[in-house]
C-alpha positions in Angstrom: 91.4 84.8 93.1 92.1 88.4 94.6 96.1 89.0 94.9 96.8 92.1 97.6 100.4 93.5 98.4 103.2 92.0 101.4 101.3 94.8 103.3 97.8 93.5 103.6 94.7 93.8 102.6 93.2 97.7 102.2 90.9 99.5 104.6 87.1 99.3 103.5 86.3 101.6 106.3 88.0 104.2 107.9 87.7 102.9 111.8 89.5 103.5 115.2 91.2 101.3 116.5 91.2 98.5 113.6 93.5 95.9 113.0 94.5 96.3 109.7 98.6 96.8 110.6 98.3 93.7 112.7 95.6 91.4 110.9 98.4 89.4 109.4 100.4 89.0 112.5 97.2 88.3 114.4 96.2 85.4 112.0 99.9 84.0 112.2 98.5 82.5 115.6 95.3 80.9 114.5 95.7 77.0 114.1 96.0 75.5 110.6 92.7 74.0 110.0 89.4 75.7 111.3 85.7 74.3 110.6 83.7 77.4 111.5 85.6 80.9 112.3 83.0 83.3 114.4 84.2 87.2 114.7 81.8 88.5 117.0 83.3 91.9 117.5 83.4 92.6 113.7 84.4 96.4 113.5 86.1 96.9 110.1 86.9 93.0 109.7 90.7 93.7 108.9 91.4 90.5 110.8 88.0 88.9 108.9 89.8 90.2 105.8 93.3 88.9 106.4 92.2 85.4 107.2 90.4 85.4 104.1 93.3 86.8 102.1 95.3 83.9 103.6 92.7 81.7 102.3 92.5 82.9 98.9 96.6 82.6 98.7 96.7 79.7 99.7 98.1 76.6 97.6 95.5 74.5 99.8 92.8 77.0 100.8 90.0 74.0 101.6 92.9 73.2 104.9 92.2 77.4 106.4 88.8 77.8 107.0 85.5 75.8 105.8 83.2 79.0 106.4 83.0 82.6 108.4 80.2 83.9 110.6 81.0 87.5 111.3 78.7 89.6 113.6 78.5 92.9 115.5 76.0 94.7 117.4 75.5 98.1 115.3 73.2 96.9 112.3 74.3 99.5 109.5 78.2 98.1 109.9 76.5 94.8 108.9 74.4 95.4 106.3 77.7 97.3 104.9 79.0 94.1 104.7 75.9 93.2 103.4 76.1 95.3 100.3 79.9 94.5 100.2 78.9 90.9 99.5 75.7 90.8 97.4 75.1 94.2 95.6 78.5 96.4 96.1 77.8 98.2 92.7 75.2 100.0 94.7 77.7 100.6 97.5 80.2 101.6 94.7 77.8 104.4 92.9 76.5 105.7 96.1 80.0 106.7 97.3 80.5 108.2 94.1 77.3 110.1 94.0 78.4 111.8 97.4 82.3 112.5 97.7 82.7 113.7 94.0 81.8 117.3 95.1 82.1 116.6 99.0 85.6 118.7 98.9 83.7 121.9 97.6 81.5 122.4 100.7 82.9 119.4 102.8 81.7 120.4 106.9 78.0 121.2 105.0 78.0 118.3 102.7 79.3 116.1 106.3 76.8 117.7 108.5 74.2 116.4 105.6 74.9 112.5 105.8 75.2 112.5 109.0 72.0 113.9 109.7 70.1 111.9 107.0 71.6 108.7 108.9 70.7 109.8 112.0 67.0 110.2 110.5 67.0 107.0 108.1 69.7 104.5 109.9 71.1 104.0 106.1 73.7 102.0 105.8 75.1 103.3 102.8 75.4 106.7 104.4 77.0 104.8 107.5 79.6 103.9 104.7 80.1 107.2 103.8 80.2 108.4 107.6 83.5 105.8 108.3 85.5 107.5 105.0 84.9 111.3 106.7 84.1 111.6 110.1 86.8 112.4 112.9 89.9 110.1 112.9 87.1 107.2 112.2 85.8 107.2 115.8 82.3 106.0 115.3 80.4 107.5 118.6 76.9 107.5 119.3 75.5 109.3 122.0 73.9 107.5 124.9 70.8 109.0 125.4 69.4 109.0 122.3 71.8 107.0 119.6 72.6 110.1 118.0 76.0 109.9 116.0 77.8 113.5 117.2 81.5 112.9 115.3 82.7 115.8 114.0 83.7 115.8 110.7 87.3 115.1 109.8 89.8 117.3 108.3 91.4 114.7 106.3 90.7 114.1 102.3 88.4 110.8 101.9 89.8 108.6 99.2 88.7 108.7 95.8 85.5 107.0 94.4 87.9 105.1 91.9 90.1 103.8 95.0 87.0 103.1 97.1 85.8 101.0 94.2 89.4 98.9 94.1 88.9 98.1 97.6 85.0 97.3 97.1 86.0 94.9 94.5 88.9 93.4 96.5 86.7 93.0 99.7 83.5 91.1 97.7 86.0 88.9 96.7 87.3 88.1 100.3 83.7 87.7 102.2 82.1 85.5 99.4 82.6 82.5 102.4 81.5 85.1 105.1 77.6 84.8 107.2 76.9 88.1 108.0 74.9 88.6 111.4 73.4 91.1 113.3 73.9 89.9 117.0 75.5 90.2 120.2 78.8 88.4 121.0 76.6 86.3 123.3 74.2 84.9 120.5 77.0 84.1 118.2 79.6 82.8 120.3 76.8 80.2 122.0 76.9 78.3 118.2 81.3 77.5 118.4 81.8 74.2 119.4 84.6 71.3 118.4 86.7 72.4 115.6 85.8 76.1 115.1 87.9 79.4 115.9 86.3 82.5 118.0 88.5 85.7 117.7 87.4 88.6 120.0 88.5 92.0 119.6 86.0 93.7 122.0 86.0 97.6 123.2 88.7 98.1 125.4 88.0 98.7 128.9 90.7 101.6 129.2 90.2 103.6 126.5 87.0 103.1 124.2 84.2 103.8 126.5 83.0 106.5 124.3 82.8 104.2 121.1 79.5 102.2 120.2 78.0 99.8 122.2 81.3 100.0 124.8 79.0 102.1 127.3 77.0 98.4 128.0 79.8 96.0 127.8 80.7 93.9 130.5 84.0 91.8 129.8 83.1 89.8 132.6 80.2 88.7 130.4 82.4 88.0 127.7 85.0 85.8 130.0 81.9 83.7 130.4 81.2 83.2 127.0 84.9 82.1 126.3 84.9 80.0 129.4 81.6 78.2 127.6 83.5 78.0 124.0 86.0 76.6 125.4 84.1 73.6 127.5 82.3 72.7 124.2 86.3 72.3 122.7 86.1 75.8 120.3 89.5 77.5 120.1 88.7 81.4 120.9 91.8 83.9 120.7 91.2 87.4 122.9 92.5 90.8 121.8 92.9 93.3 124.5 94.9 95.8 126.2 98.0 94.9 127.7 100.0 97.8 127.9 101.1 101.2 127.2 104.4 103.8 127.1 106.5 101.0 125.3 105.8 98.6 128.0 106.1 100.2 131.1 103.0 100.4 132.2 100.1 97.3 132.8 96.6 98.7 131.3 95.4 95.0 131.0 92.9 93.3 132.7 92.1 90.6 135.4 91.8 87.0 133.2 90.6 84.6 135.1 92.7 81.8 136.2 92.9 78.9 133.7 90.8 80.3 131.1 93.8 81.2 128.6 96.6 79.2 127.9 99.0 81.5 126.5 99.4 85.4 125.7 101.8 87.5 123.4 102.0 90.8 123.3 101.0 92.6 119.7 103.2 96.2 119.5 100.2 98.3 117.8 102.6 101.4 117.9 101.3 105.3 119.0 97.0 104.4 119.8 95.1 106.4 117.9 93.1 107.9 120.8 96.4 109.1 122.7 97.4 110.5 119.2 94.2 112.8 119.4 93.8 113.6 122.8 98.0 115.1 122.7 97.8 116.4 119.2 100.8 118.8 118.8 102.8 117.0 121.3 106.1 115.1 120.7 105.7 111.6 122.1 108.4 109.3 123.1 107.8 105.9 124.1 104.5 105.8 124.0 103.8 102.4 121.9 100.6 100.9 123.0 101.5 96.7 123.0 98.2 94.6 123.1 97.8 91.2 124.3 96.8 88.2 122.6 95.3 85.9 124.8 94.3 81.7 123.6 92.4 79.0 125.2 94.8 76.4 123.7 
């Protein structure tokens, strides 16, 4: 059984506005015994990967979780997972075959995967793509689905490391269903007993990334409001608010529909980090909110 460090479970991807700080805190709040947990808003499946962690740790493991269905709209980030699960040797080599030399010629060998996946829709270069491009921020232009993220200045981790995490993460989604869906599909199969956890784009900040250009969280209130009728717990991650607490970026919940909320401190956002790079910020910790049904 996979054993990680008091500080969680690694990054597979490289991916804005992930959970991976927070997973563990985040799964603190689930309830003790789940039939079916649904992520529809998969991303990097940090809080996928805690849970399962937790599960794995566990001195009664069968009590957690019976099974995962975990699901997103952008079909290469699932077939990621894909490979992650059933063949992540060929995940493994293929990461190796690319950033061994990417340092000698990195904005050249960048501008190459990206343009191959934008021709082929490979998943494995999508992989690659979420270890180099800009800060993680996976964008896709609207008019054509064209991925225009610049390449990022940082060092992508080592082949050998990758592999560590590879290993680690097979491990962890051995339980997991991988789909490719909308939230809409996905969340219409929770009913009595099973767990939904939303972390959808957030409707103050993430318009530019993937798939946030069409969503409607009025859409997705309705989907929660029809878990919840059929008795399926479904816990909500969204903005609350920003500048230590200061100031309310959240949104209108409608009345009845949650029964509590906490407030997750997710520190400097990663989005406000780029846009003021250079600048000293004080008080400027971004707090979600954690909504639940029950």
């Amino acid at each position: 059984m996979p054993k990680t460090s008091t500080r969680g479970v690694p990054q597979l991807l490289k991916w804005i506005g992930n959970k991976q700080r927070f997973a563990e805190e985040i799964v603190q709040y689930m309830p003790e015994k789940i039939d079916t947990y649904f992520e529809p808003f998969l991303g990097s499946g940090a809080v996928l990967a805690a849970l399962s962690n937790s599960k794995y740790n566990s001195l009664a493991p069968d009590t957690l979780y019976k099974k995962a269905i975990a699901s997103d709209v952008l079909e290469p980030l699932i077939n990621i997972f894909e490979y992650v699960k059933k063949d992540p040797d060929i995940l493994v080599q293929y990461y190796f075959d690319h950033i061994s030399d990417y340092e000698n010629n990195k904005k050249d060998n960048y501008l190459k995967i990206r343009e191959r996946f934008n021709t082929t829709r490979n998943p494995l270069d999508f992989a690659l793509l979420s270890r180099t491009c800009y800060s993680g921020i996976i964008r896709f232009r609207k008019s054509d689905g064209y991925m225009s993220t610049p390449v990022g200045p940082h060092k992508p981790i080592s082949p050998l490391e990758f592999e560590k995490r590879v290993k680690l993460w097979n491990q962890l989604v051995q339980d997991t269903v991988f789909i490719h869906s909308d939230f809409k599909q996905i969340m219409s199969m929770a009913g009595e007993g099973d767990l939904v956890y939303c972390d959808p784009p957030y409707t103050h900040s993430q318009s530019i990334i993937y798939g946030a250009q069409t969503f409607d969280i009025n859409k997705l209130f309705s989907e929660i409001a029809s878990c919840k009728r059929r008795g399926a717990k479904v816990m909500l991650s969204i903005n609350g608010k920003r500048r230590s607490g200061n100031e309310d970026i959240g949104v209108q919940v409608p009345e009845g529909l949650f029964e509590r909320e906490v407030y997750v401190n997710c520190g400097i956002s990663m989005i406000n980090r780029l846009q003021r790079t250079g600048q000293i910020m004080i008080n400027e910790d971004v707090h979600d909110k954690l909504l639940l049904t029950w």
